[in-house]
C-alpha positions, 0 to 999 in steps of 0.5 A: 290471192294468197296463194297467187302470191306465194306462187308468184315467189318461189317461181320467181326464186325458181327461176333466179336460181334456175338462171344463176346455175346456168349462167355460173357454168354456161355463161363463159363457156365458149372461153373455157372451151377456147382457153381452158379446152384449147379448140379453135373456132370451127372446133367450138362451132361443132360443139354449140352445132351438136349442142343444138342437135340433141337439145331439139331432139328433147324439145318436142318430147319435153313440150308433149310430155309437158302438156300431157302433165299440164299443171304436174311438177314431175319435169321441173323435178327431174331437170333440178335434180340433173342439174346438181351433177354439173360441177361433177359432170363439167370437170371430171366427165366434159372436160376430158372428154372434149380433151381426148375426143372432140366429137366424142365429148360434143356428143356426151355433152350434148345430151347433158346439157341439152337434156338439163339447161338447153331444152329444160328451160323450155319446159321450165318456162312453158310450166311457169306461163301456164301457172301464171295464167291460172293464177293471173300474174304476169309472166313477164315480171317472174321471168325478170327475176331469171335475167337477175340470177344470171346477172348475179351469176355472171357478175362474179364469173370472169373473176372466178374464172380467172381463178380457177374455171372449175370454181364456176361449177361447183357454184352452179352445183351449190345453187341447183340444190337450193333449186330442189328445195324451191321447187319440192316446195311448190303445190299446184292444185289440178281441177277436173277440167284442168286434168281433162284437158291435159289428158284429151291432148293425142299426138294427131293433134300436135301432127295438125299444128304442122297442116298450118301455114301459120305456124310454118310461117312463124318458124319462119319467123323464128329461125331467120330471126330469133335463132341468130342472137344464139348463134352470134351470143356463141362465140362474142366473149372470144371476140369481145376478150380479144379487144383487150391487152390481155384476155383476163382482162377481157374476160373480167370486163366481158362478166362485168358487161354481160352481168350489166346487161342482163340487169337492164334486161330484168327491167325490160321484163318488167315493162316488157307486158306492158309494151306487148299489150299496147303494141300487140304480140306481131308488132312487137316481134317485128320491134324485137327484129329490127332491134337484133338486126341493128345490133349485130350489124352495129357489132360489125361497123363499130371498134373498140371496147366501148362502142362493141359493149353498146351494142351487146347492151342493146341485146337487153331491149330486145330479147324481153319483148320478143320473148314476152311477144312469143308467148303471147303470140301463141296464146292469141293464135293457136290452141292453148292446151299445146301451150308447150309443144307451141313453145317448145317445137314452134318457138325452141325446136326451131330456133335449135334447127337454125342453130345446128345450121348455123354455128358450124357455118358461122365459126368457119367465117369467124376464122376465114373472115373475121367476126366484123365481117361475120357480124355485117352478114348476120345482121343482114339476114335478120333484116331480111327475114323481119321484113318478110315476117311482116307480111307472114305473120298473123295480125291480132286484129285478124283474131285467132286462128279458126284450127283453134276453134275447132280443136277446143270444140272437139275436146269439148265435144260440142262441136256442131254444125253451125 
């Protein structure tokens, strides 16, 4: 109990801290392209497409190598490590790039930051959810304490960016460092059975995830749903800062909003558990959808800084729940030592497939129609695709898939006729 608890802490402050350097150099960073770089929309719709691009060429390398590692720290290390280098890299590395050579900068900034924040969040969630499962707290209520160091982060970035952009990334370097110590700091302990499990994993077996119609038809699920809050999160501060007299102004109030928001979100990670568990994980993907459809089409129908500020907020419901709903989803339904090629190639590969599809299409709309015809589009389609995903996905009461089943039994070698 003792041990559960001190885990249960420096994880959560790993995440805080994970989370407050992301948000210090990420969270506004379709304004500094738009202000700071000077690109239009179809320019920084190129940028998050190419973003996507190389973050879900790392995501299937991540999830394999993450359940090869099982309980090891050996990723979380190396994404810390990177991520003292984003103030350097952001100012003296992508920036210039991007000024010089669009294509060229998206290029370089995509391996960095697809290497470092995009697909390392992955791996750094996969880990913690399996520790919280050996260690028996809930998942939900550490990664609560992610939404509070973007929110934290946040709060301050639109003043700091109205000062001076550069200020945000040196921050984010400051905090990675602590983020170093934190996780030097972490002991896991690997039983023999826990190593065994991790070995046993062979490629065919992340290969036989793909024979599942089941899995197919949660990616489904994935892309037509979950992918499309990324893509409209993109470019809204643009949107959101437009809606003011001056876009300082917008961006200032933009911070204030987004830090709001995510401390709503850390209280739905908090109950968020609680929802899954009494709706089931299909039920509350389908709550999650119906959530984000509403939402963004809601952006398109409502003017004004009020009535757009209360859809973003919505934002805060939904994305506990589905996240939550993900994992547990997963876990019910598919083998649990591809925990995080499940998560990783299921789940982030292919919302990054939907973003790279996606970002290019819906920046060249932002330009040619609009972002409140867009956003009507958008949440049209997220509509659709959750009501088709009530007929695909798989019900909890239907148990786990059978593959599951045989899978285990093999590593176990027990496998037998009956």
């Amino acid at each position: 109990m003792k041990s559960s608890n001190s885990l249960y802490w420096k994880l959560s402050a790993y995440f805080f801290f994970f989370f407050f350097t992301w948000s210090s150099s990420y969270s506004l960073f379709a304004i500094w392209l738009g202000q700071e770089i000077n690109l239009n929309g179809a320019e920084t719709g190129i940028i998050f497409s190419v973003n996507a691009i190389f973050t879900l060429c790392m995501q299937p390398l991540y999830g394999f190598i993450s359940d090869k590692l099982g309980l090891r720290k050996n990723i979380l290390f190396m994404i810390s490590l990177l991520l003292v280098f984003t103030g350097p890299f952001y100012i003296f590395v992508y920036g210039p790039l991007l000024q010089y050579h669009v294509i060229l900068g998206a290029i370089v900034g995509g391996i960095y930051l697809g290497t470092a924040f995009l697909a390392g969040i992955g791996a750094i969630e996969t880990y913690i959810e399996k520790v919280s499962r050996k260690y028996q707290f809930e998942y939900g209520r550490t990664r609560m304490w992610g939404s509070l160091g973007w929110a934290a982060a946040t709060f301050f970035a639109g003043q700091l960016f109205n000062i001076n952009p550069n200020i945000n990334f040196w921050v984010a370097s400051l905090s990675a460092v602590i983020l170093v110590a934190i996780i030097i700091s972490v002991k896991i302990e690997m039983s023999d059975d826990e190593r065994e499990r991790a070995d046993s994993i062979r490629l065919k077996d992340v290969g036989g995830l793909f024979l599942l119609k089941d899995f197919w038809f949660f990616m489904v699920y994935v892309i037509g749903v979950t992918c499309v809050y990324g893509v409209y999160d993109q470019q809204f501060p643009i949107y959101y800062a437009s809606l003011f007299p001056t876009a300082a102004v917008g961006n200032q109030v933009f911070g204030y909003l987004n830090s709001f928001q995510v401390f709503i979100e850390a209280g739905m990670m908090f109950l968020a558990p609680f929802i899954v568990n009494k709706l089931g994980p299909k039920k509350s993907l389908i709550l999650a959808g119906l959530f984000m459809s509403f939402r963004i089409v809601g952006s398109g129908l409502v003017s004004g800084p009020v009535g757009i500020s209360s859809m973003k907020l919505i934002h805060a419901l939904e994305l506990p729940i589905m996240l939550i709903a993900i994992f547990k989803y997963l876990a019910s339904h598919f083998d649990t030592r591809l925990s995080s090629v499940l998560y990783l190639v299921g789940f982030q590969f292919a919302s990054q497939v939907g973003t790279s599809i996606f970002s290019p299409l819906v920046g060249g709309l932002y330009d040619s129609i609009g972002f409140r015809h867009t956003y009507l589009m958008m949440g049209t389609l997220v509509l659709c695709f959750t009501i088709i995903s009530i007929f695909t996905l798989l019900d909890s009461k239907k148990g786990a898939v059978y593959t599951q089943h045989i899978q285990q039994n093999r590593y176990r070698g027990d496998v037998t006729n009956g």
